[in-house]
Biopython code that builds the backbone (N, CA, C, O; Angstrom):
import numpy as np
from Bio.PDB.StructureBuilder import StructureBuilder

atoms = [
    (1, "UNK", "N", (-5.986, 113.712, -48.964)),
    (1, "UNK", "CA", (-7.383, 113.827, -48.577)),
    (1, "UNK", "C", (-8.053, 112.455, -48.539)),
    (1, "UNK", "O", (-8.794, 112.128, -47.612)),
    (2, "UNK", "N", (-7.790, 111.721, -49.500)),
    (2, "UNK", "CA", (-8.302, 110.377, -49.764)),
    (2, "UNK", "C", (-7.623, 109.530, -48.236)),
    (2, "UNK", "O", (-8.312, 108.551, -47.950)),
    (3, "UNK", "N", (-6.564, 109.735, -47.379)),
    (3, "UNK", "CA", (-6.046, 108.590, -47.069)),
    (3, "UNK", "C", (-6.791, 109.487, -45.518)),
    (3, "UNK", "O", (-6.742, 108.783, -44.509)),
    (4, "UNK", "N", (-7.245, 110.497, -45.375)),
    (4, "UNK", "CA", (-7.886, 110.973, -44.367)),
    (4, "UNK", "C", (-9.507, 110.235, -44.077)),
    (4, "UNK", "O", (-9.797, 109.442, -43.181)),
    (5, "UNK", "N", (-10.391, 110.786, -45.138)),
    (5, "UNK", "CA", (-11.519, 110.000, -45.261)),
    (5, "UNK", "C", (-11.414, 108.398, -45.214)),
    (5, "UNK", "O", (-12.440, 107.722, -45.292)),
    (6, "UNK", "N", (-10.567, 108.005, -45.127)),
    (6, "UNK", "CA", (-10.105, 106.777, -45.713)),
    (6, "UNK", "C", (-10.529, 105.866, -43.789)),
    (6, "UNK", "O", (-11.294, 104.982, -43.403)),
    (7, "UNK", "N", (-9.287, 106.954, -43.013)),
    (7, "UNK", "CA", (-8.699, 106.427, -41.727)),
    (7, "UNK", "C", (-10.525, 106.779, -40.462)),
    (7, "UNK", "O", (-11.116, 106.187, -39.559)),
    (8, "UNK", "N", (-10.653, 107.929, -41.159)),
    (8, "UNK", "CA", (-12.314, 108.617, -40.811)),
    (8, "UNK", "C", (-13.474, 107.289, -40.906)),
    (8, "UNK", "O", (-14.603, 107.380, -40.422)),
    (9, "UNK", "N", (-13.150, 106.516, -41.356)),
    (9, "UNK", "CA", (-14.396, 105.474, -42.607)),
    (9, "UNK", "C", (-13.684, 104.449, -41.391)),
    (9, "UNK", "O", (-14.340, 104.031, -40.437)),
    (10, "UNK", "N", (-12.779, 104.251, -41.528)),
    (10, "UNK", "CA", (-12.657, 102.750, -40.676)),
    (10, "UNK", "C", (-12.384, 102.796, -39.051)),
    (10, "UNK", "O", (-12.310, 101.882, -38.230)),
    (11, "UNK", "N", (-12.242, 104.505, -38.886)),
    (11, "UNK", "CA", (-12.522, 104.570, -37.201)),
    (11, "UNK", "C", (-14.108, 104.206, -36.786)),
    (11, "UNK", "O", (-14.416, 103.542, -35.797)),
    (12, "UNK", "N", (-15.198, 104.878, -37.909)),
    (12, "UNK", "CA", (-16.469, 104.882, -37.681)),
    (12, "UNK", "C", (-17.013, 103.614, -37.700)),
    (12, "UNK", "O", (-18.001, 103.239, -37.069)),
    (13, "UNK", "N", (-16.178, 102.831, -38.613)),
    (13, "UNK", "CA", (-16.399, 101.522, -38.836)),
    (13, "UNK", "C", (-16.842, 100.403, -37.716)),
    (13, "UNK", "O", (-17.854, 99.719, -37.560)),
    (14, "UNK", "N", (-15.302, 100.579, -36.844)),
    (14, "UNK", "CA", (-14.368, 100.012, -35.633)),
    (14, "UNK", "C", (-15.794, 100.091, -34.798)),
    (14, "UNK", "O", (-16.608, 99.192, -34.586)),
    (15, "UNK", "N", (-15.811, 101.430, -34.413)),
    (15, "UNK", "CA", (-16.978, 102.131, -33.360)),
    (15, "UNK", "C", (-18.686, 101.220, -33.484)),
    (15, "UNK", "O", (-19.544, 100.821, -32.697)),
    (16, "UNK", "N", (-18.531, 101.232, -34.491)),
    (16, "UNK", "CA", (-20.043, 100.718, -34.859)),
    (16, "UNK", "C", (-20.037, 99.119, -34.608)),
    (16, "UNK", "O", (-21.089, 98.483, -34.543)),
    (17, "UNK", "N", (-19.013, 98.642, -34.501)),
    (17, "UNK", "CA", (-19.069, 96.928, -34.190)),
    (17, "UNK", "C", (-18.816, 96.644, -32.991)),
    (17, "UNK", "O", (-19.271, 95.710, -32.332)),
    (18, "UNK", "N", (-17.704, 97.862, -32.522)),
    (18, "UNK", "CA", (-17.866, 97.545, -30.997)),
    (18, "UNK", "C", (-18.707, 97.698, -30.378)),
    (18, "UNK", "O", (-18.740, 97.113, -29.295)),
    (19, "UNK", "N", (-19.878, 98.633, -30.809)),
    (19, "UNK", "CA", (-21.362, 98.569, -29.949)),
    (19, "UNK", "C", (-21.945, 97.802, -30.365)),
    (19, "UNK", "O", (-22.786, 97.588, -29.492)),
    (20, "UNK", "N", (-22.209, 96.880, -31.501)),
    (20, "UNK", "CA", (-22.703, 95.804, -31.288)),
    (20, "UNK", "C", (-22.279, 95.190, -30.677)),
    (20, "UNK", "O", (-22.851, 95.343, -29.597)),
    (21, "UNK", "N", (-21.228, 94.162, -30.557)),
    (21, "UNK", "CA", (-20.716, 93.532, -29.627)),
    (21, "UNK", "C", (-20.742, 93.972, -28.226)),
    (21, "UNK", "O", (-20.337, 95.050, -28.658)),
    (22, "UNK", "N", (-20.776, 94.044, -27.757)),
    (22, "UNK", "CA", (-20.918, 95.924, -26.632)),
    (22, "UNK", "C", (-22.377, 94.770, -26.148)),
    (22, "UNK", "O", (-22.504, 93.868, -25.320)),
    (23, "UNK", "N", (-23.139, 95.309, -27.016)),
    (23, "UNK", "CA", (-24.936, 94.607, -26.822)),
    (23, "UNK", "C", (-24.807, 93.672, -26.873)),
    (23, "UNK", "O", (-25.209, 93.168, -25.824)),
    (24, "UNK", "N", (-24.293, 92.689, -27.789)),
    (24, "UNK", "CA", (-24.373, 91.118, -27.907)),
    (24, "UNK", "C", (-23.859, 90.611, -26.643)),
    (24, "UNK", "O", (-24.540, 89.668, -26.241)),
    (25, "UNK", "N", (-22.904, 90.913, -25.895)),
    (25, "UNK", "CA", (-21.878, 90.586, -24.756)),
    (25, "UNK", "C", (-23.581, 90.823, -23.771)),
    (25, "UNK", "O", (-24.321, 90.014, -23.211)),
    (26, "UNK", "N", (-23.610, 91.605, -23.866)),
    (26, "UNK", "CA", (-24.145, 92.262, -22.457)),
    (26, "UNK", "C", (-25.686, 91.463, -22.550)),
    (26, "UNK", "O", (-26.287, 91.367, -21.481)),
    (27, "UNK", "N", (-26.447, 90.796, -23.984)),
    (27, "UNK", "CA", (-27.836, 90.671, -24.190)),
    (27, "UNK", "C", (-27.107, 88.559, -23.613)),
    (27, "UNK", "O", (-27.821, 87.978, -22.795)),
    (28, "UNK", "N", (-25.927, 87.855, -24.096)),
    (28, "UNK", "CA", (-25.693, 86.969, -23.814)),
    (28, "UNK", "C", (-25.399, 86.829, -22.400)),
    (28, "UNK", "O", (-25.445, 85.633, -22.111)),
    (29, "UNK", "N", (-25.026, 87.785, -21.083)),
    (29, "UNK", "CA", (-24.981, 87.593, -19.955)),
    (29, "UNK", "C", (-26.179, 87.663, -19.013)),
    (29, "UNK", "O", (-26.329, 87.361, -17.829)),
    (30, "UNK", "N", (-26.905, 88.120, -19.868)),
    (30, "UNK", "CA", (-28.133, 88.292, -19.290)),
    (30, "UNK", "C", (-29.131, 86.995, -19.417)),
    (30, "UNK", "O", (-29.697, 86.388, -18.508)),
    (31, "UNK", "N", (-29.164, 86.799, -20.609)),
    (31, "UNK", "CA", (-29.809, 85.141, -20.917)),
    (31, "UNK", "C", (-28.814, 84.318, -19.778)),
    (31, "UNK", "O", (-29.554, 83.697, -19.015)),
    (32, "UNK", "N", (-27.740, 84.172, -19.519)),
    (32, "UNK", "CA", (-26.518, 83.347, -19.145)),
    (32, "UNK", "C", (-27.636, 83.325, -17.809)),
    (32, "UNK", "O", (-28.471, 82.423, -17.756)),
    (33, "UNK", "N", (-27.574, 84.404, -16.733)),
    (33, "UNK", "CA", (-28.140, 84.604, -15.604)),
    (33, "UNK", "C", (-29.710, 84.182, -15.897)),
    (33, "UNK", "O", (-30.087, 83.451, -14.981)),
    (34, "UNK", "N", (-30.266, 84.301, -16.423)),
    (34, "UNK", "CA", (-31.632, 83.594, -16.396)),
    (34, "UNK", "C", (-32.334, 82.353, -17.152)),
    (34, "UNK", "O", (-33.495, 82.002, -17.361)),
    (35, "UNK", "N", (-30.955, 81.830, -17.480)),
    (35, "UNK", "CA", (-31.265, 80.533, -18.425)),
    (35, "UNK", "C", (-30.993, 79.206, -16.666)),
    (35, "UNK", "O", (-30.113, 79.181, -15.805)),
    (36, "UNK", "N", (-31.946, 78.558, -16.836)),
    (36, "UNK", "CA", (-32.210, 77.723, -15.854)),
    (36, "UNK", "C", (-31.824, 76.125, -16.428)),
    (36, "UNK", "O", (-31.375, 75.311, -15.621)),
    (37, "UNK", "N", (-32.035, 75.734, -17.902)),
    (37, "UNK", "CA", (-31.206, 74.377, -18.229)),
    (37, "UNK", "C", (-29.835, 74.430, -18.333)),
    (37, "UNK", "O", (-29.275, 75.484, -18.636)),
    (38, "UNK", "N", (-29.195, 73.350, -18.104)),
    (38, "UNK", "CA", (-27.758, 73.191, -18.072)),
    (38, "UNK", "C", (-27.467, 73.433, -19.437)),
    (38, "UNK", "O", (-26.458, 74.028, -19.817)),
    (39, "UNK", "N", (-28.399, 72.948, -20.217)),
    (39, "UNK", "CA", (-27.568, 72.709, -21.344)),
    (39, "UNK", "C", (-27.515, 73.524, -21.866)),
    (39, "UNK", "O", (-26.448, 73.703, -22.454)),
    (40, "UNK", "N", (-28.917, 74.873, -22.065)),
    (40, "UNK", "CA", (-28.903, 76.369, -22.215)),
    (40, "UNK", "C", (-27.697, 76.754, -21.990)),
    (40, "UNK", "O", (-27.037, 77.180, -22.938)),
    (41, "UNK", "N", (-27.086, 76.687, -20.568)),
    (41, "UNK", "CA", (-26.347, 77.338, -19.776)),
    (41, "UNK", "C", (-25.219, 77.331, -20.884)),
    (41, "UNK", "O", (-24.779, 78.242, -21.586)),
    (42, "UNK", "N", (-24.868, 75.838, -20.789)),
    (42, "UNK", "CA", (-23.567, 75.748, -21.510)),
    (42, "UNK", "C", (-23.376, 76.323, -22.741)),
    (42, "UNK", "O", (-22.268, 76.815, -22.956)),
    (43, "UNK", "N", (-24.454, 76.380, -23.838)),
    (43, "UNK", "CA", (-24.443, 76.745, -25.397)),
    (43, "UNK", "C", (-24.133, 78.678, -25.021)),
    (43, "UNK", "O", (-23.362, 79.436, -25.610)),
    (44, "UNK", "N", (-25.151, 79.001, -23.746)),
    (44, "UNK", "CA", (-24.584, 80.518, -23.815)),
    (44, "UNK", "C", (-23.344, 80.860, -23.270)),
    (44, "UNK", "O", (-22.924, 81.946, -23.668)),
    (45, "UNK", "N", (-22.677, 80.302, -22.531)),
    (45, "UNK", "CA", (-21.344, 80.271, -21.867)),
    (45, "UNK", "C", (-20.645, 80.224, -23.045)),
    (45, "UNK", "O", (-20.024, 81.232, -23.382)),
    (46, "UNK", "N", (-20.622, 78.858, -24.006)),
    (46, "UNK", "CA", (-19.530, 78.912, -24.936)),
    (46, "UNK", "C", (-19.835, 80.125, -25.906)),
    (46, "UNK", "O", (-18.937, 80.958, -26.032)),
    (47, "UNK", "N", (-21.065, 80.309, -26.632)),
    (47, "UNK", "CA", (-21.375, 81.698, -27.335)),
    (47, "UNK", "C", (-20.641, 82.962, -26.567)),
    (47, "UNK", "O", (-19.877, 83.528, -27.350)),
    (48, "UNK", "N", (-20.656, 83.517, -25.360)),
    (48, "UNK", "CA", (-20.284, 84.590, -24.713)),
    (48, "UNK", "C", (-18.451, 84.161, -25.011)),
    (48, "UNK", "O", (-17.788, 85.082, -25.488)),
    (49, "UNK", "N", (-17.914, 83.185, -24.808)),
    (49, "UNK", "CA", (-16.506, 83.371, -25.005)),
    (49, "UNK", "C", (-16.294, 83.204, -26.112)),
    (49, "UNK", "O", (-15.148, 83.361, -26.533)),
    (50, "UNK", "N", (-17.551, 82.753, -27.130)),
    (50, "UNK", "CA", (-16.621, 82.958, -28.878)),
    (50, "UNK", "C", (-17.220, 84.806, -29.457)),
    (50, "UNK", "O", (-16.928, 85.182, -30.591)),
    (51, "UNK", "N", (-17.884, 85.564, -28.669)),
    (51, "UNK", "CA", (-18.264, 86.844, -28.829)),
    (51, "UNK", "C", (-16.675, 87.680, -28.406)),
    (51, "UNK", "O", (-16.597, 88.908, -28.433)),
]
sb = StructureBuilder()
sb.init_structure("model")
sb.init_model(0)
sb.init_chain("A")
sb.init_seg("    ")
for serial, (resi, resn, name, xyz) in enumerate(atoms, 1):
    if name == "N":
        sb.init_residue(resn, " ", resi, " ")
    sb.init_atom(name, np.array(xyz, "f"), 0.0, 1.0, " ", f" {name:<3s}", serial, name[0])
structure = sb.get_structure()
């Protein structure tokens, strides 16, 4: 029972970070497209590939 709740706890876990990330991905492409300095550009470019 324990190793059930166990596998239950870290599927829900999994789920819950991939929608953050999920948002973070999707809130950093969006700045990406409306950031107008280069240098903006670049700090969100490298952020989106370390997400």
């Amino acid at each position: 029972m324990k190793k059930v709740f166990l596998l239950l706890l870290v599927f829900v876990f999994s789920q819950l970070t991939s929608l953050g990330q999920d948002t973070a991905v999707l809130a950093l492409k969006t700045a990406l497209q409306k950031a107008k300095e280069d240098t903006t550009r670049l700090r969100l470019h490298l952020a989106l590939h370390a997400a």
